[in-house]
N, CA, C and O atoms as a Tinker XYZ file with bonds, in Angstrom:
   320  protein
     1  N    128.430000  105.843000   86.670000    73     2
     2  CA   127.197000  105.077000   86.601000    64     1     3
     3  C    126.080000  105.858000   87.301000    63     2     4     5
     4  O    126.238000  106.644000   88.235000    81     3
     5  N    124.997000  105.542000   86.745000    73     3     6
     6  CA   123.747000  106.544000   86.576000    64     5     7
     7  C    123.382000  105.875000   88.253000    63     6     8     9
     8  O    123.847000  104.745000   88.402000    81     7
     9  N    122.591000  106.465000   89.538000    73     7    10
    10  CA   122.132000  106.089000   90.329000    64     9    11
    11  C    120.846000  104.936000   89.794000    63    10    12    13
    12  O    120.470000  104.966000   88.622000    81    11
    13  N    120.317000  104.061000   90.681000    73    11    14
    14  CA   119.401000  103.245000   90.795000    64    13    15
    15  C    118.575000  103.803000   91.501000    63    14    16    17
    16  O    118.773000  103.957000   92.706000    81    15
    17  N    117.199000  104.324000   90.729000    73    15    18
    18  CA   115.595000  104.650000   91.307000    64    17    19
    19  C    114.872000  103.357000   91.250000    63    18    20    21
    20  O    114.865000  102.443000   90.424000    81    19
    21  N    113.998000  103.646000   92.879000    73    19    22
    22  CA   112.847000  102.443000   93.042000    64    21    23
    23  C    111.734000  103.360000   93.067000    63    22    24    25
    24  O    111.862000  104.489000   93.541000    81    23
    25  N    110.260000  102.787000   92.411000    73    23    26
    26  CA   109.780000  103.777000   93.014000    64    25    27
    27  C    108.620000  102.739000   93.275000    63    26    28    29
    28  O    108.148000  102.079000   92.350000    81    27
    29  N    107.940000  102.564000   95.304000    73    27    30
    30  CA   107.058000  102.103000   95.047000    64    29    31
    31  C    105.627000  102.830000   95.246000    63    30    32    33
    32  O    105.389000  103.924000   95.756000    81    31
    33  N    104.768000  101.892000   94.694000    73    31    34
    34  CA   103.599000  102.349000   94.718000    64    33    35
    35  C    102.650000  101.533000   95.424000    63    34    36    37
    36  O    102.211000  100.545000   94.835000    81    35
    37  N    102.227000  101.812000   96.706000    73    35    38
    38  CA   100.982000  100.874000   97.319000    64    37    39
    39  C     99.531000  100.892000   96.500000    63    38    40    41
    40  O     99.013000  101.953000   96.153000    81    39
    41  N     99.024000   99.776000   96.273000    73    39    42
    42  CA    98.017000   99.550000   95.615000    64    41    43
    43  C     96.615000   98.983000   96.546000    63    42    44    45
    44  O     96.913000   98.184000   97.434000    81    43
    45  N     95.267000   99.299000   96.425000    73    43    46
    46  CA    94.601000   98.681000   97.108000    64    45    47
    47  C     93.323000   99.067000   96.177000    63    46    48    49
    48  O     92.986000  100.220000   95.908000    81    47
    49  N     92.695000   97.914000   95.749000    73    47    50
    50  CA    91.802000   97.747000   94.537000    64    49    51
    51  C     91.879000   99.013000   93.706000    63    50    52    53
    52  O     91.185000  100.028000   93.772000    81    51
    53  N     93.381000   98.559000   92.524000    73    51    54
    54  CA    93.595000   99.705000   91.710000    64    53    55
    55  C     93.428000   99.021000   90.700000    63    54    56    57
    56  O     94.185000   99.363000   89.792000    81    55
    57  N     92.541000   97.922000   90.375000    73    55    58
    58  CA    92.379000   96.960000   89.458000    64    57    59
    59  C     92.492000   98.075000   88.056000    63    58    60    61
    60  O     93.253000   97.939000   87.098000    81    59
    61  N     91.642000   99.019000   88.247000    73    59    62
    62  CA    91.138000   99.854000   86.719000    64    61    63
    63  C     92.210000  100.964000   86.635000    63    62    64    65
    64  O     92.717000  101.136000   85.527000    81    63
    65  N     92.434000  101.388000   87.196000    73    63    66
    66  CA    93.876000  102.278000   86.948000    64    65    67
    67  C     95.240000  101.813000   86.826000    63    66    68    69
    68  O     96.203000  102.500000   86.487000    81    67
    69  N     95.238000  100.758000   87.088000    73    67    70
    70  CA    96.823000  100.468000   86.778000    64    69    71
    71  C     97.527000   99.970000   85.317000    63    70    72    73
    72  O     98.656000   99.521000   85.122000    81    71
    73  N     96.873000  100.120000   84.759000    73    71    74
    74  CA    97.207000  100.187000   82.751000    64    73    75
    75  C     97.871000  101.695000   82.883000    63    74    76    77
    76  O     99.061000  102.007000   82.938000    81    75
    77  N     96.781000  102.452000   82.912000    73    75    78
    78  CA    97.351000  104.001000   82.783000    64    77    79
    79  C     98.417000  104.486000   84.027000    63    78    80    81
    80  O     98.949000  105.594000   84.091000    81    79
    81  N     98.561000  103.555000   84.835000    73    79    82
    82  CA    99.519000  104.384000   85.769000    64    81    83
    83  C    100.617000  104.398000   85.779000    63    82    84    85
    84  O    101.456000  105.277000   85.977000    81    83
    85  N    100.680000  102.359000   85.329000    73    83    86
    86  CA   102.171000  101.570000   84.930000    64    85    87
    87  C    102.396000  102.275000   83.129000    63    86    88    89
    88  O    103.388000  102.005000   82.452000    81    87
    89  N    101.692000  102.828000   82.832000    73    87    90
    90  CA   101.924000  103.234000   81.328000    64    89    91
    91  C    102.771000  104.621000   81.522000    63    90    92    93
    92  O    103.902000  104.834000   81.085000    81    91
    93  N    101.855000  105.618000   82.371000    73    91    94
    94  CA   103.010000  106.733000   82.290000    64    93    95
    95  C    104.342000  106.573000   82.962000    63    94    96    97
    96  O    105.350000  107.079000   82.470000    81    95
    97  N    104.375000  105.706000   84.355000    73    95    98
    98  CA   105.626000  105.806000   85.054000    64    97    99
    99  C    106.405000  104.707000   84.092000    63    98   100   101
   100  O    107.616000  104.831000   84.273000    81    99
   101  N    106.133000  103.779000   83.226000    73    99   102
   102  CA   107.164000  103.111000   82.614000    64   101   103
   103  C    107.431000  104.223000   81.236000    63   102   104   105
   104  O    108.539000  103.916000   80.794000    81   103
   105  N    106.996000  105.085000   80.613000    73   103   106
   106  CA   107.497000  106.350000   79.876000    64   105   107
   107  C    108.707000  106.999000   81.133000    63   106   108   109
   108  O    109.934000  107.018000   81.031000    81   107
   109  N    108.168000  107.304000   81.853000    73   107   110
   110  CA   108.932000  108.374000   82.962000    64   109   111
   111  C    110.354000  107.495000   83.063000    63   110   112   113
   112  O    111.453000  107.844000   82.632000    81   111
   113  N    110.054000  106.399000   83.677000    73   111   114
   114  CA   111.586000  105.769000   83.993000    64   113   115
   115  C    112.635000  105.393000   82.296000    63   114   116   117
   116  O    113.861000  105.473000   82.216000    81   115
   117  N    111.997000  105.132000   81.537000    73   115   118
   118  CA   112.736000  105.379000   80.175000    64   117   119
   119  C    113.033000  106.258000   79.653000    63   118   120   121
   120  O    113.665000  106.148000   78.603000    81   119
   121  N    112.770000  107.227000   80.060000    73   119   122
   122  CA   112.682000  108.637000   79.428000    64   121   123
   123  C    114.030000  109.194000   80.354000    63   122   124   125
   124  O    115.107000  109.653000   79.973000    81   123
   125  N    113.561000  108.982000   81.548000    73   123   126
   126  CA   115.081000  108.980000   82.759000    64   125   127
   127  C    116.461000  108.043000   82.352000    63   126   128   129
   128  O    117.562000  108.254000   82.861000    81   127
   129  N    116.302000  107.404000   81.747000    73   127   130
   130  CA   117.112000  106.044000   81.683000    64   129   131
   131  C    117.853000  106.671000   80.495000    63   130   132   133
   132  O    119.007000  107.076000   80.638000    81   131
   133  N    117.199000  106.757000   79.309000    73   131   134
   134  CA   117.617000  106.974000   78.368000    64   133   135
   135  C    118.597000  108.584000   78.615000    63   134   136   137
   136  O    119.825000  108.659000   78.610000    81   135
   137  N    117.906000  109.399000   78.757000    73   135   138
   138  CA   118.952000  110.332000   79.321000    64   137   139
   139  C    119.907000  110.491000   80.306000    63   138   140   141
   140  O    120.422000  111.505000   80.777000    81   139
   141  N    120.064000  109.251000   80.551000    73   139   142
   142  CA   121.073000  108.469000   81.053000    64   141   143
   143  C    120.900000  109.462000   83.150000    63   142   144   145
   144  O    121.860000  109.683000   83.888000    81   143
   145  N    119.751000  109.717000   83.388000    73   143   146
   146  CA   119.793000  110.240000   84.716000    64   145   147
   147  C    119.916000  108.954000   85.792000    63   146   148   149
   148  O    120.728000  108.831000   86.709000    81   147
   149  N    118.717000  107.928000   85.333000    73   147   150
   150  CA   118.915000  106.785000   86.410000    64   149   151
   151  C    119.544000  105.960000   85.694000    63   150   152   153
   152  O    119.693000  106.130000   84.484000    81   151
   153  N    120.123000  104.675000   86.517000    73   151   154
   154  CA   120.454000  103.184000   85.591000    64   153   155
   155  C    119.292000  102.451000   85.071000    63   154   156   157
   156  O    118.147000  102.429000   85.522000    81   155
   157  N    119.817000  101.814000   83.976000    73   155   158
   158  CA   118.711000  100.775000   83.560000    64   157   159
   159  C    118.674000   99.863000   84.408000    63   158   160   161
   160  O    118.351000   98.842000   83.802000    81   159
   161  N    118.852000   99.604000   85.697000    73   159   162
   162  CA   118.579000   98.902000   86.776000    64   161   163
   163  C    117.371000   99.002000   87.559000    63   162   164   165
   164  O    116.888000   98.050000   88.173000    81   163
   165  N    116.829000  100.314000   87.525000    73   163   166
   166  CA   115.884000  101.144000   87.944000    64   165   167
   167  C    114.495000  100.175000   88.077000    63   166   168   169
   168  O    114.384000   99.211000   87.320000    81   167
   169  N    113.718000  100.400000   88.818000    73   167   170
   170  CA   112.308000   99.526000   88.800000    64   169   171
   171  C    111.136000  100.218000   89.316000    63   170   172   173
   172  O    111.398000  101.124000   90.108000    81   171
   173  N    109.462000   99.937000   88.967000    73   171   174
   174  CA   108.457000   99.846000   89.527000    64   173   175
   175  C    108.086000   98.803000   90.404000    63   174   176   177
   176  O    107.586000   97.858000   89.793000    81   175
   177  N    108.156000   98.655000   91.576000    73   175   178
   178  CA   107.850000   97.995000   92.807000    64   177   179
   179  C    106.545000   98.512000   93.005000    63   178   180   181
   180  O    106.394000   99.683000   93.351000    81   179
   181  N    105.204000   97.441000   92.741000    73   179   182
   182  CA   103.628000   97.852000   93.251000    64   181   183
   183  C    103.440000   96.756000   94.327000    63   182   184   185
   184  O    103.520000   95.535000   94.189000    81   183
   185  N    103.150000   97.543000   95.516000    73   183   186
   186  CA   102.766000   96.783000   96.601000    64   185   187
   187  C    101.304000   96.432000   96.667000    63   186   188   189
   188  O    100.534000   97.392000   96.689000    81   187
   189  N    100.790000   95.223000   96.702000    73   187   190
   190  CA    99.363000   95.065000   96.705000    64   189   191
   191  C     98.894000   94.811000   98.195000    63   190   192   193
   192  O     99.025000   93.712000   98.732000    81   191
   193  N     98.448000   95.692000   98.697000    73   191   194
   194  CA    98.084000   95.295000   99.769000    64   193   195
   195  C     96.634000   95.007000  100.483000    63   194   196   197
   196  O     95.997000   95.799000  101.177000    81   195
   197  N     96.397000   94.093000  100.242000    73   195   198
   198  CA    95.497000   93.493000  100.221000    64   197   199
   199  C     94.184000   93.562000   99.347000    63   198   200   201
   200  O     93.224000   93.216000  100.035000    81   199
   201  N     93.926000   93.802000   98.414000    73   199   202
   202  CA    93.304000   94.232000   97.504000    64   201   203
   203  C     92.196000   92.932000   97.281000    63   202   204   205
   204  O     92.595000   91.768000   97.333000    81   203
   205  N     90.858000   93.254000   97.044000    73   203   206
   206  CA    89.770000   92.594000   97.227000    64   205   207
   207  C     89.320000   92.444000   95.500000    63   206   208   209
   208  O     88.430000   91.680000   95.124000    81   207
   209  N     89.969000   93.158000   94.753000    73   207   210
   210  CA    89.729000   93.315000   93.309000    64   209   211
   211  C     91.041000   92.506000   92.549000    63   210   212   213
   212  O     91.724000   91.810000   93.300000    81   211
   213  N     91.441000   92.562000   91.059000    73   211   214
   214  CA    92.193000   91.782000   90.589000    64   213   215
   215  C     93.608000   92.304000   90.023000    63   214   216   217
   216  O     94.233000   92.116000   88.979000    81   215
   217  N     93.914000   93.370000   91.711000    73   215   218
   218  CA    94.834000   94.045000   91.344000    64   217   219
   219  C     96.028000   92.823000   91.238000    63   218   220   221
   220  O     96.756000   92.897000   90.248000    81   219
   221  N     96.184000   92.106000   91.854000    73   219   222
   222  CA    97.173000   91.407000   91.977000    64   221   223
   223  C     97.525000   90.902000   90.860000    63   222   224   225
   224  O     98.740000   90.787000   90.698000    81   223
   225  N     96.678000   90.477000   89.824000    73   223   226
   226  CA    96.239000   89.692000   88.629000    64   225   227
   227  C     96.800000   90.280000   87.749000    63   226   228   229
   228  O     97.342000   89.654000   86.838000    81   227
   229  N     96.811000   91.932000   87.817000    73   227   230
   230  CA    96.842000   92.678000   86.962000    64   229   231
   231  C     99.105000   93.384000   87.149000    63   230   232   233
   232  O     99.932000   93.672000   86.284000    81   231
   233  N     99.169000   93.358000   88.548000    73   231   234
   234  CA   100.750000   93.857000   88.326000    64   233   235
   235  C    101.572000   92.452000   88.135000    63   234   236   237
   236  O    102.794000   92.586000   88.067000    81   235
   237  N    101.030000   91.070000   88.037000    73   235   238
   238  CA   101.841000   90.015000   87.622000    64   237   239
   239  C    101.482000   90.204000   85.974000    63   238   240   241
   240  O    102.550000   90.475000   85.424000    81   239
   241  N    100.869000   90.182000   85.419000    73   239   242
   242  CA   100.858000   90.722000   83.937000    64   241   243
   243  C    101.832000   91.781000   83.426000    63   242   244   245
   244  O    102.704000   91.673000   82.564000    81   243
   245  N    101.454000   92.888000   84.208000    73   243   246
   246  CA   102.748000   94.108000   84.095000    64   245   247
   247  C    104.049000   93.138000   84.274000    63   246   248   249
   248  O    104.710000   92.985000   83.246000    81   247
   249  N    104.397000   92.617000   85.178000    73   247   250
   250  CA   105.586000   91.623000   85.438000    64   249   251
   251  C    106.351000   90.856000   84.311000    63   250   252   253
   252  O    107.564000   90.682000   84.196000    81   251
   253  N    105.232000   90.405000   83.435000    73   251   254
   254  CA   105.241000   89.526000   82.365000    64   253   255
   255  C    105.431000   90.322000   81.522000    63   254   256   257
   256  O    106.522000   90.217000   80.963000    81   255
   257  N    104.647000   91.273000   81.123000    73   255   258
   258  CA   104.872000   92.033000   79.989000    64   257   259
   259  C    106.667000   92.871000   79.627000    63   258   260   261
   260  O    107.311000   93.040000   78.591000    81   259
   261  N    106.954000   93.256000   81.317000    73   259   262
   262  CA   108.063000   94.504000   81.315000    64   261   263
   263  C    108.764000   93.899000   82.573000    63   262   264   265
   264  O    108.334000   93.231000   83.513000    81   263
   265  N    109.860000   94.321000   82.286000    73   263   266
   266  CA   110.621000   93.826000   83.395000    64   265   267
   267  C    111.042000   95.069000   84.429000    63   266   268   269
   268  O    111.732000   94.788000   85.409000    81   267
   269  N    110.694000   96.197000   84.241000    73   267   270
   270  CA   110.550000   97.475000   84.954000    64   269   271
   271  C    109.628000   97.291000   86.054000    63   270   272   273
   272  O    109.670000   97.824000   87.163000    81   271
   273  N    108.684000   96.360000   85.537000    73   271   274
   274  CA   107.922000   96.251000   87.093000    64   273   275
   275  C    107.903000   94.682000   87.756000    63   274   276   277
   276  O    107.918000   93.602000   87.164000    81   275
   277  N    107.865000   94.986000   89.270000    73   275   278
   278  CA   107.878000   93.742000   90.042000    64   277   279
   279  C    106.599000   94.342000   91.006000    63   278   280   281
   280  O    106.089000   95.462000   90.976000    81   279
   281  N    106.301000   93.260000   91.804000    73   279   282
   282  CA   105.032000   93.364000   92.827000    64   281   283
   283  C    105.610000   92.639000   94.283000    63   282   284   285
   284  O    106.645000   91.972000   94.280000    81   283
   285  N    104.952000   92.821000   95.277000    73   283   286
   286  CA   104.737000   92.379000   96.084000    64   285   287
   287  C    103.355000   91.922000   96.963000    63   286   288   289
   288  O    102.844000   92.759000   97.707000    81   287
   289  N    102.938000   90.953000   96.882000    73   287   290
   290  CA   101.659000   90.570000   97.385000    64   289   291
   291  C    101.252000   90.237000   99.360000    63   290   292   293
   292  O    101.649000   89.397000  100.167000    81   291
   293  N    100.213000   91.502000   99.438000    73   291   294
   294  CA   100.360000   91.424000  101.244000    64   293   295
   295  C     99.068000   90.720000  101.063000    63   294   296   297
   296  O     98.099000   91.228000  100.498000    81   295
   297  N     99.101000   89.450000  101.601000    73   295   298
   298  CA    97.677000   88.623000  102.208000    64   297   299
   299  C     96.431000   89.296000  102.639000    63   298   300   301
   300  O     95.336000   88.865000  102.277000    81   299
   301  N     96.598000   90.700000  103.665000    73   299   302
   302  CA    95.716000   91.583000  103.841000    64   301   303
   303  C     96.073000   92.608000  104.151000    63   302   304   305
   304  O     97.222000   92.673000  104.587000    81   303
   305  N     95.271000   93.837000  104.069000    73   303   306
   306  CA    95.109000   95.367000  104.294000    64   305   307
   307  C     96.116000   95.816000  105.326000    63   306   308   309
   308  O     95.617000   95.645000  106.439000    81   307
   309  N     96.977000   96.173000  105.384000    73   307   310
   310  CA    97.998000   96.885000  106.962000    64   309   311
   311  C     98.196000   98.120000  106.382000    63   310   312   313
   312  O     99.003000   98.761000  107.056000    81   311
   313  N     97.644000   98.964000  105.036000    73   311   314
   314  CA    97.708000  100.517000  105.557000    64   313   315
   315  C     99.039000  101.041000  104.882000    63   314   316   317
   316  O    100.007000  100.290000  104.764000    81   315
   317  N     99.054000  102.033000  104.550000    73   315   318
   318  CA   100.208000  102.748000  104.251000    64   317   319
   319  C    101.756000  102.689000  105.332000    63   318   320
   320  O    102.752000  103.343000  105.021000    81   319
């Protein structure tokens, strides 16, 4: 069995980039998957941390759409 990749990504008003970002890394992890390197267990974890724009809005959609990605929502800003 193929290892399990997480990969996260901290977000902080990535409202306008995150179509194109969740677009290439969900190619990347299928593209891995399928060549059987990671498991189809594998996920995008976007941390929102605190974001003043509608990032949050936007990785629960990704959520909905794909099941490759999940989120986590921080109330406010604490930084990398």
């Amino acid at each position: 069995m193929a290892d399990i990749l997480y990969i996260v990504v901290p977000c902080y008003n990535e409202e306008e980039v995150l179509p194109e970002t969740s677009r290439q890394l969900r190619a990347k992890l299928e593209g891995l998957m399928a060549a059987g390197k990671i498991s189809e267990r594998s996920r995008v974890l976007f941390v929102n941390d605190g974001s003043r724009d509608r990032t949050w809005e936007t990785i629960e959609a990704l959520h909905r759409d794909c099941a490759l990605f999940s989120g986590v929502n921080l109330t406010r800003n604490r930084g990398h």
